[in-house]
N, C-alpha and C positions, 0 to 999 in steps of 0.2 A: 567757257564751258561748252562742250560740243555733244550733240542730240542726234540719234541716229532714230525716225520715225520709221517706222514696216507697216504697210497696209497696202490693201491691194485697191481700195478706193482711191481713186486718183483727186476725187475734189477734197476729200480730208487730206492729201497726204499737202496740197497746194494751200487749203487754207489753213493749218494748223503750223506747217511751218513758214505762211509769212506771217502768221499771230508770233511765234513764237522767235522768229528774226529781230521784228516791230519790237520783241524785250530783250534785245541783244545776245539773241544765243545765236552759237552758230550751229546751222540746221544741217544734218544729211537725212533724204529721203528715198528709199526704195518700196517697190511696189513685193517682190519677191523672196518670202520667208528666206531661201538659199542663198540667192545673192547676197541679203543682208547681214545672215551667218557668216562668209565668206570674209565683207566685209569690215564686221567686226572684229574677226579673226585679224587682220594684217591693220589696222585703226582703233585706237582709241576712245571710246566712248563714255560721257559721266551719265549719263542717260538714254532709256533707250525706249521709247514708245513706242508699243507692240499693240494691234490688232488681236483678239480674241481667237479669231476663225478665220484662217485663209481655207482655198481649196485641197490643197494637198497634208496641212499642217496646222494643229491648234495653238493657242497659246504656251500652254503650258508645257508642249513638245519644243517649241522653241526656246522657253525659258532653259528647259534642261540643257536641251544643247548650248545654248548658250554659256554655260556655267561648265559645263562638259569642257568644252573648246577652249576655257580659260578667262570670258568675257567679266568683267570686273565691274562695269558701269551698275547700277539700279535700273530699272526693268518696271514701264508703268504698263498695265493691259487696258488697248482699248477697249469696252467688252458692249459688243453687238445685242441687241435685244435678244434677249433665250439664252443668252451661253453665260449668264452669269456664274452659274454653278463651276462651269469652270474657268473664269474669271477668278472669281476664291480660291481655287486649287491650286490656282497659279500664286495665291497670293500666298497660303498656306506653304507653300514651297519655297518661298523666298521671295516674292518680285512685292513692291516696295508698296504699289498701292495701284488702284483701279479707278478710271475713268468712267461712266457709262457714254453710252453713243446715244442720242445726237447728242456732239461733243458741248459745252457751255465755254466759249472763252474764257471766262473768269474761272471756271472750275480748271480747266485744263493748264492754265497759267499760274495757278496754287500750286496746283502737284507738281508740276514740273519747278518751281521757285523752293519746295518744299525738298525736293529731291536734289538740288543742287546744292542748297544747302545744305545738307547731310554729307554730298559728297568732299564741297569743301573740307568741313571737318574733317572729314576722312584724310583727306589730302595733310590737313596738318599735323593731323597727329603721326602717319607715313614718315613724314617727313622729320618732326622728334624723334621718333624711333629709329631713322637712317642716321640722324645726329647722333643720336648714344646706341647705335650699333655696335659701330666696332669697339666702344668701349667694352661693350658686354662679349660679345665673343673673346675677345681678348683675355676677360674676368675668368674665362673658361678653358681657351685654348690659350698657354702660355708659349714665348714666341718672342725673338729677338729678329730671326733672318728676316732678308726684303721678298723669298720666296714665297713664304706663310704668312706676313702682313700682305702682301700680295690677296695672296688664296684667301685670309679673312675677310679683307673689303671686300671680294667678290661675294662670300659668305653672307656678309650682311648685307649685299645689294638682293639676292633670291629672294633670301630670308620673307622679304614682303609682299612676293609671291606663294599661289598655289599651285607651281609648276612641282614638278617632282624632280628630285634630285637623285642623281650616281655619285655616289662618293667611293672613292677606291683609293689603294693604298695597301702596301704590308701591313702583316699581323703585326699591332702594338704601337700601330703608327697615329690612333688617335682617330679614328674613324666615326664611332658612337659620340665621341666628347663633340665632333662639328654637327654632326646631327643634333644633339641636342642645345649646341649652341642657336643653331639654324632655328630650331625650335621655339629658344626661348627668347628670339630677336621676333616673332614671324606674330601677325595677327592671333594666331590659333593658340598662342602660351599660356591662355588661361584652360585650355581644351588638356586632354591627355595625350604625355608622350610614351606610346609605346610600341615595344621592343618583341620581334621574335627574330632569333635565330634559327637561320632556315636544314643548318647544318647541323642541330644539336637534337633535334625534333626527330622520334621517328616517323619516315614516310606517312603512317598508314592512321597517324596524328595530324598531322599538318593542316589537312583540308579542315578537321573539328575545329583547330585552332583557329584557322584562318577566317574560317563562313563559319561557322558554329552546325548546329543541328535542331531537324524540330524532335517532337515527342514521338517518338514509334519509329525514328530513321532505321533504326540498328535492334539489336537484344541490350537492352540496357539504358538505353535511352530515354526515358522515364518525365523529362522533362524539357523544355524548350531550352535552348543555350546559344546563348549570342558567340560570334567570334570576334575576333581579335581588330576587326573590320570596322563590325557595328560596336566594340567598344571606345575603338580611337574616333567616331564621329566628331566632327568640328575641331580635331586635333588631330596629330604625327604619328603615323605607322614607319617602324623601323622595319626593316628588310631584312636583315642580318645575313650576309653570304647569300645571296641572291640565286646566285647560279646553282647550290645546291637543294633549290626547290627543283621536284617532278617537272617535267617537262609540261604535265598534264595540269597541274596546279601554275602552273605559268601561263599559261592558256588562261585561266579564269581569273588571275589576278589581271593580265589585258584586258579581258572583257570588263573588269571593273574599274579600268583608269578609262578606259573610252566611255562608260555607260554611267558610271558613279552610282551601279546598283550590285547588292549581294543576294543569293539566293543560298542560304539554309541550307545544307545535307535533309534530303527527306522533305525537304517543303517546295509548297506550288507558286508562292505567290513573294517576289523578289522586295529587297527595302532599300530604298536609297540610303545612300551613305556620305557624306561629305568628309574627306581624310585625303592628308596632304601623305604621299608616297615618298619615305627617301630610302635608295636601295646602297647596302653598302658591298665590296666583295676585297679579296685581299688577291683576286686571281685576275688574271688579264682578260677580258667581256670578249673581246676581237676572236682570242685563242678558242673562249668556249663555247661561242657560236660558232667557231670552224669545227669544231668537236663535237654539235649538236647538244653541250648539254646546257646551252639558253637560247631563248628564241630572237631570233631578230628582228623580230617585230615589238617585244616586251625590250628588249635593250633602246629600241628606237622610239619606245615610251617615255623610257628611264632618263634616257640620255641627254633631255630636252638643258639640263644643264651637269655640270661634268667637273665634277670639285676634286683633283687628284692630288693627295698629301706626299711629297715626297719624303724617303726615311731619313732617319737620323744622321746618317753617315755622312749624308749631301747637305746636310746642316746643321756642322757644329757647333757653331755660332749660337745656336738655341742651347747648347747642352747646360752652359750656366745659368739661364734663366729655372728652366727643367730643375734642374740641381735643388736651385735657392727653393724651389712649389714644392717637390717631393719634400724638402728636410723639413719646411715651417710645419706639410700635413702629420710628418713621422713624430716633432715634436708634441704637437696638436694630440696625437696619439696616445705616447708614451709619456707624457708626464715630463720630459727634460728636456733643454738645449740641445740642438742636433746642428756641429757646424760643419766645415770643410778644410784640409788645410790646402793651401794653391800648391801645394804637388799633388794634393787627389787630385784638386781640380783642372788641373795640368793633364794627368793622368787619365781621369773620366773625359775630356776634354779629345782625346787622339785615342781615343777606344771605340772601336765599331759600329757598338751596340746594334746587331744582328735582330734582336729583339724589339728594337725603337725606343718607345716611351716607354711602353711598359715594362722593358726588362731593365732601363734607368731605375724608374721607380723604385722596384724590387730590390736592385741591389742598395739603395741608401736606404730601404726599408730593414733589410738585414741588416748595413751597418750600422745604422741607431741602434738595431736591438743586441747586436752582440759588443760592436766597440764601447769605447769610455771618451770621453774628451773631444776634441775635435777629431774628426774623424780623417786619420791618413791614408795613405796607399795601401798599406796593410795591410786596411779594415776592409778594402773590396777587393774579390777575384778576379782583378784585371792588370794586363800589363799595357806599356806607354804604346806596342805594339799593336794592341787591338783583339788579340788573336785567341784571349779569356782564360789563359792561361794564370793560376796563381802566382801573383810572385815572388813568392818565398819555397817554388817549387828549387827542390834538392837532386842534385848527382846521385846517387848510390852506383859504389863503383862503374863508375864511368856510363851508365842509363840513365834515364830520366822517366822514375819510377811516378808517372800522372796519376793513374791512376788512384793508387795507393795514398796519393796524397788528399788529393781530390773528397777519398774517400773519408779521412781523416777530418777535413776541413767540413765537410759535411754533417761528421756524426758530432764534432765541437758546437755546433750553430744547430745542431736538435736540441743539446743538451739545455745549450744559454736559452736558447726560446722554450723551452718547456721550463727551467727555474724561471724567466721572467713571466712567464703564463703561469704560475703555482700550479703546475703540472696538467692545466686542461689545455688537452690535444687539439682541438679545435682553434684556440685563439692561440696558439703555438703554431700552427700550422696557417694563422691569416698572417702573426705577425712572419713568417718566414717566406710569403706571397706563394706558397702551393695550396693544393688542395689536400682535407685533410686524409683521402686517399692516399695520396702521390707519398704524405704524412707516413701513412702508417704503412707503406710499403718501402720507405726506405728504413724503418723502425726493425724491421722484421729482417731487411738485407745487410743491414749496417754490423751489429744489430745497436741497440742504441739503450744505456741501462740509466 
């Protein structure tokens, strides 16, 4: 168990760690709030005995940093005659427990015995959780290749950190489902996991969303509102397309991974936040910091660990597993048997899928709902080519009239999904995996009776 003591008295910092040698720890002692930041930073710590009041820096300003910087150990304050008050503050924030000065051997070798024992526990439970890791990411993210059990151990090695993660990848390629794997392997699983989409939000939203507001910010503001910040405390902020936050809102989501405080639209006085950051994008980070629309400074936040999914096309290998998760969810669904025959699966198998997972999903989601029986080649719009063509597409004199066909095969698959929906458009439009927009604008183009 190793003991990182800070105090700028040199005879405490000499008798407390040979007290505390004499019980078999192994002691590091620094005189220097900075340097001991520094060296917790690149070490290890299960404990960390803190002085109340150096010159330059209080307790409670290094407990933050500390926790800021990523320090994991528990955190006792020595606390100097007067500064109890904040002593508590400290403790109030997180640090495990308080010592008073002049130190009592016996008292100081409790807390510290008290505090190692918690951390063991910690350690084991860690360590169960790293054992049935990758079961559970795996429960979540389905996966044959050695590239993606690859990418899941590493998943489930983060996971037991509060480092923030870059996940990236094409659109469909399962970016959210590692997040929230990450999530539910990570200490914080009992916390809130959630989700903004930075790209779906308009601008002049976003900041509400994110830091919330106080009463009187704006015309309309009427009441205090937290953000999306102070909702995910002690749990997972998702990032959704990172790069399409404001440059200027990217700015203040750094200030909140370095500071771990939010400050309210319209308010004075900032609130710590404890929220584990994972940012996802479907674009290249490198490109759009050459492009100025992410900072690179917030990338070199992000980046501290870097989970990239590669798409489906580079692993087909996964596509039967995929297959087999989509059909059990489609049957789960719809009430029947959803199987395959080995020429789809032959067929899905040497198919592009431009789309990843998600445009998998979708299409065995259509073919459960419009096929019958096992579900052949037929029953999906693709050929052994890749290239998503129908293939039952027809010559007419001597063309290859796509379109028309296309269109056909479209207004057929409104019609099955609205008899299978008894006519409501909206669950005719999940089971066909659009929206029921996209729904009622091919109603009206088709048109579809």
């Amino acid at each position: 168990m190793r003991l990182l003591i800070v105090d700028h008295d040199a005879g405490l910092r000499q008798s407390v760690s040979l007290l505390l040698q004499e019980a078999g720890y192994d002691v590091v002692a620094e005189a220097n709030p900075e340097q001991a930041l520094r060296r917790a930073g690149a070490e290890a710590f299960d404990v960390v005995l803190c002085d109340s009041q150096f010159p330059d820096m209080d307790g409670l300003t290094f407990l933050r940093r500390y926790r800021v910087e990523g320090g994991q150990g528990l955190l006792i304050v020595l606390s100097d005659p007067g500064t109890e008050d904040g002593a508590l503050a400290a403790v109030r924030e997180g640090a495990y427990d308080c010592v008073r000065k002049p130190v009592r051997p016996d008292e100081v070798v409790l807390a510290v015995s008290k505090a190692a024992e918690r951390e063991r526990l910690r350690h084991e439970v860690e360590a169960l959780r790293s054992s049935l890791g990758a079961g559970v990411v795996q429960d979540l993210v389905v996966c044959e290749s050695r590239a993606m059990r690859d990418l899941l151990d590493l998943a489930s090695r983060v996971a037991r950190h509060n480092t923030p993660v870059l996940i990236t990848g094409e659109s469909g390629t399962g970016k959210e489902v590692l997040a929230r794997a990450i999530h539910r392997m990570s200490p914080r699983n009992e916390g809130s996991f959630t989700v903004l989409n930075c790209a779906t939000i308009p601008q002049q939203l976003l900041e509400v969303e994110l830091f919330g507001h106080a009463r009187g910010a704006f015309p309309g503001a009427t009441a205090d509102r937290p953000g999306l910040f102070e909702l995910a405390h002690r749990g997972t902020l998702l990032l959704d397309e990172i790069v399409a936050l404001p440059l200027d809102l990217q700015a203040k989501v750094l200030c909140v991974l370095a500071g771990g405080e939010v400050l309210r639209m319209g308010a004075r006085d900032p609130k710590r936040v404890d929220v584990r950051i994972i940012a996802t994008t479907a674009r290249s980070v490198d490109q759009a910091v050459e492009q100025g629309e992410l900072r690179a400074e917030l990338l070199s936040r992000l980046n501290v660990v870097h989970l990239h999914i590669p798409p489906l096309r580079e692993r087909p290998e996964d596509i039967p597993a995929l297959l087999t998760h989509f059909a059990r969810q489609a049957a789960q669904r719809l009430g029947h048997t959803v199987s395959v025959t080995p020429a789809a699966l032959a067929a899905l198998s040497n198919h592009s899928w431009p789309g990843n997972a998600r445009e998998l999903r979708s299409a065995v989601e259509r073919a459960a709902v419009l096929g019958s029986g096992p579900l052949d080649v037929k029953d999906f719009a693709i050929t052994n080519g890749g290239n998503g063509a129908h293939p039952h597409a027809n010559a007419s004199n001597g063309a290859l009239d796509l379109k028309s066909q296309v269109e056909a095969v479209e207004r057929q698959a409104i019609r099955k999904a609205l008899d299978a929906a008894g006519g409501n458009r909206r669950q005719a439009a999940t089971l066909l995996g659009i929206s029921l927009r996209t729904l009622f604008y091919k109603m009206r183009r088709l048109p579809v009776r």
